[in-house]
Structure formats: structure tokens, C-alpha cells
PAVO-183124 format. One record per residue (C-alpha): residue in one letter; x, y, z. Coordinates in nm, 2 decimals, decimal comma. Example, Ala and Ser with C-alpha at 12.3 -4.5 7.8 and 13.67 -1.06 7.14 Angstrom:
{drendren 'a' {1,23 -0,45 0,78}}
{drendren 's' {1,37 -0,11 0,71}}
***
This chain:
{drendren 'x' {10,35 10,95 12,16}}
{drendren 'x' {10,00 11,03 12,04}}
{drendren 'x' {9,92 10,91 11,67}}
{drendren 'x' {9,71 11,13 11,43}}
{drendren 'x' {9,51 11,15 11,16}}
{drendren 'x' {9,45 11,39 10,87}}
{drendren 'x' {9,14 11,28 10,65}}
{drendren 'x' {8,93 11,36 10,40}}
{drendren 'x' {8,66 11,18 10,52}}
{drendren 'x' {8,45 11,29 10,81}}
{drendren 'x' {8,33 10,93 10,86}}
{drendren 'x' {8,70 10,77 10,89}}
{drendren 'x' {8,81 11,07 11,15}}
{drendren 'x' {8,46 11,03 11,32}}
{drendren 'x' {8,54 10,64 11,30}}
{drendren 'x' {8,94 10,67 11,48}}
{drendren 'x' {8,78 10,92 11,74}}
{drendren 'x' {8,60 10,65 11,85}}
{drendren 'x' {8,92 10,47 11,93}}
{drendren 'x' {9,09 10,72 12,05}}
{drendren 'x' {9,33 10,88 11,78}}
{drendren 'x' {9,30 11,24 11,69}}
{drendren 'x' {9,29 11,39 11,35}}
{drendren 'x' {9,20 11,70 11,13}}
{drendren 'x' {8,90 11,68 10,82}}
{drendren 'x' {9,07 11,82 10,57}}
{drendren 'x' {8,85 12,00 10,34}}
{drendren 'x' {9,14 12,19 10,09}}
{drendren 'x' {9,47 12,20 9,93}}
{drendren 'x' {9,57 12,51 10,21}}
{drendren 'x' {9,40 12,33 10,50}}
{drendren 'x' {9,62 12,04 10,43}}
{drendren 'x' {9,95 12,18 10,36}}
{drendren 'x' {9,91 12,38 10,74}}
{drendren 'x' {9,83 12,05 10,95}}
{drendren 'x' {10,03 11,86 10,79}}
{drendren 'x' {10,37 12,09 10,81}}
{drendren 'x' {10,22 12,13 11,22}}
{drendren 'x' {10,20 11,76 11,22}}
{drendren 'x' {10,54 11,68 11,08}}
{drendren 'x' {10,72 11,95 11,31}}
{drendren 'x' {10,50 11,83 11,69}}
{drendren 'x' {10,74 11,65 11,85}}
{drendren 'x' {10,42 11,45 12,06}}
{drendren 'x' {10,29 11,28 11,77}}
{drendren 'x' {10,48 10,94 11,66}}
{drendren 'x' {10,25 10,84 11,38}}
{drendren 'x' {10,05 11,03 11,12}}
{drendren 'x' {9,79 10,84 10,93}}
{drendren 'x' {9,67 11,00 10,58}}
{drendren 'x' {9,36 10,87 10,40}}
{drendren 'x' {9,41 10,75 10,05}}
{drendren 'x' {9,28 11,04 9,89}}
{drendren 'x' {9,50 11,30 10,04}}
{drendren 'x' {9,80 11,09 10,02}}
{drendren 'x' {9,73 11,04 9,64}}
{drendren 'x' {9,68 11,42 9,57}}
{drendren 'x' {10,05 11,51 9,81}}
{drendren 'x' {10,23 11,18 9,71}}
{drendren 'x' {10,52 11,41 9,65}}
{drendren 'x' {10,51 11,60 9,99}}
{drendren 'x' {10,43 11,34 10,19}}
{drendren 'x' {10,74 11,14 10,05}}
{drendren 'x' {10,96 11,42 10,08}}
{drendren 'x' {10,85 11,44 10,45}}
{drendren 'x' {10,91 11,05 10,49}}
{drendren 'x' {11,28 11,08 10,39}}
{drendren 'x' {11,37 11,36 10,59}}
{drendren 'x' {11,22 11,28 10,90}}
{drendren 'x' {11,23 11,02 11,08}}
{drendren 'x' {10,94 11,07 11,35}}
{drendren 'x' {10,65 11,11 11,30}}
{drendren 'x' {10,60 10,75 11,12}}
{drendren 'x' {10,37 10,87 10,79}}
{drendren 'x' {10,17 10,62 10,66}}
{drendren 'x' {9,81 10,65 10,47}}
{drendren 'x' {9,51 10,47 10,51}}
{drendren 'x' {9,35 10,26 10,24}}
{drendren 'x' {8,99 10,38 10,12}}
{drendren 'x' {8,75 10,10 10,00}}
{drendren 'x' {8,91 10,14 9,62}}
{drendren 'x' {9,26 9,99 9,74}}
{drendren 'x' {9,06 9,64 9,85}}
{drendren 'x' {9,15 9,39 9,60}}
{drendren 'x' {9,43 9,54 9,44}}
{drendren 'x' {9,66 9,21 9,54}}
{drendren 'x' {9,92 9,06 9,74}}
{drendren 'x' {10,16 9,33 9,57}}
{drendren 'x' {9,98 9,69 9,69}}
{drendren 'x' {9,98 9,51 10,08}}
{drendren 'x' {10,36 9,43 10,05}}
{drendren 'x' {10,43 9,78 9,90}}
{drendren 'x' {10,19 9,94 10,16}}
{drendren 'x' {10,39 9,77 10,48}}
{drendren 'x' {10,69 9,83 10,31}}
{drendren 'x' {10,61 10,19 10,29}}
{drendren 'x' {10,48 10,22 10,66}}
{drendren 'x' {10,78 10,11 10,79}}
{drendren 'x' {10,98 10,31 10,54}}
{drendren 'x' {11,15 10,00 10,35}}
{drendren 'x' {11,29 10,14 10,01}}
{drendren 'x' {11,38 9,76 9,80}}
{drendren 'x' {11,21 9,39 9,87}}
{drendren 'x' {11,43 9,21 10,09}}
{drendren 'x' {11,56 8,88 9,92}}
{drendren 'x' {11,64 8,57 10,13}}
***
């Protein structure tokens, strides 16, 4: 299972190349919608990563995705603006890369 990127940013796909994960610079609204329906369909790619941008403008179709799939893991990328938003945004963020809906209370 591969894992792959779709980015906005030239510099963060230039920067997971470099480690080995594969990705598309996504450059419009069109361009997005293709890779990520291809993405969502491969059945060789076990986790797509989404910078923050792009999952911010298709919050609603990349959540749809999440519940009706159940591979690829989708889970975006924090940009430099999600640093310092708190112990809450990294709880929600985990809880949303491993597809948790509710806290879990002990």
C-alpha cells in the first residue's frame, strides 16, 4: 500500500518526494476533484494526505469520502496556521485520521 499526497503546495509535495510518498500539486477546483475521485477509487494506495488548504475548501467531499470508504485512510496535513491552535485541534486531528466520530470517556 503506497500512501499519497494531494497538495497545494509545491514545496510540501517537493518536501514528501523526498521521503518517498507520491502526490499531485493541485493547482484548481477541476484538478482536484479528478485526483482525488482517482485517488479514492486506486485500490494501491492505503493513505491519502490532503494539505490544509485543500481540505478546508472540499471539507464536504472529503468527509463524504471518509464515511463511505474505508481505504484509502484520508487525513490532511496541517499548514503552519494550524500550529498553536491547542491541545483540542491535535485530539480532533488524530481523532479524525483514524476516523473516530465522539471522545472516548474512561
Amino acid at each position: 500500500m503506497k500512501i499519497f499526497l494531494l497538495s497545494d503546495k509545491l514545496d510540501t509535495l517537493l518536501g514528501m518526494r523526498l521521503v518517498g510518498v507520491e502526490g499531485r500539486h493541485i493547482q484548481d477546483t477541476h484538478e482536484f476533484l479528478k485526483e482525488f475521485e482517482a485517488v479514492v477509487s486506486s485500490k494501491n494506495i492505503g493513505i491519502l494526505l490532503i494539505t490544509q488548504a485543500l481540505y478546508d475548501e472540499f471539507e464536504e467531499t472529503v468527509n463524504i469520502a471518509k464515511a463511505s470508504v474505508n481505504q484509502p485512510l484520508i487525513a490532511f496535513l496541517p499548514d503552519g496556521g494550524s500550529i498553536g491552535r491547542g491541545e483540542s485541534f491535535i485530539s480532533k486531528y488524530i481523532s479524525q485520521a483514524i476516523g473516530v466520530a465522539g471522545e472516548a470517556r474512561v
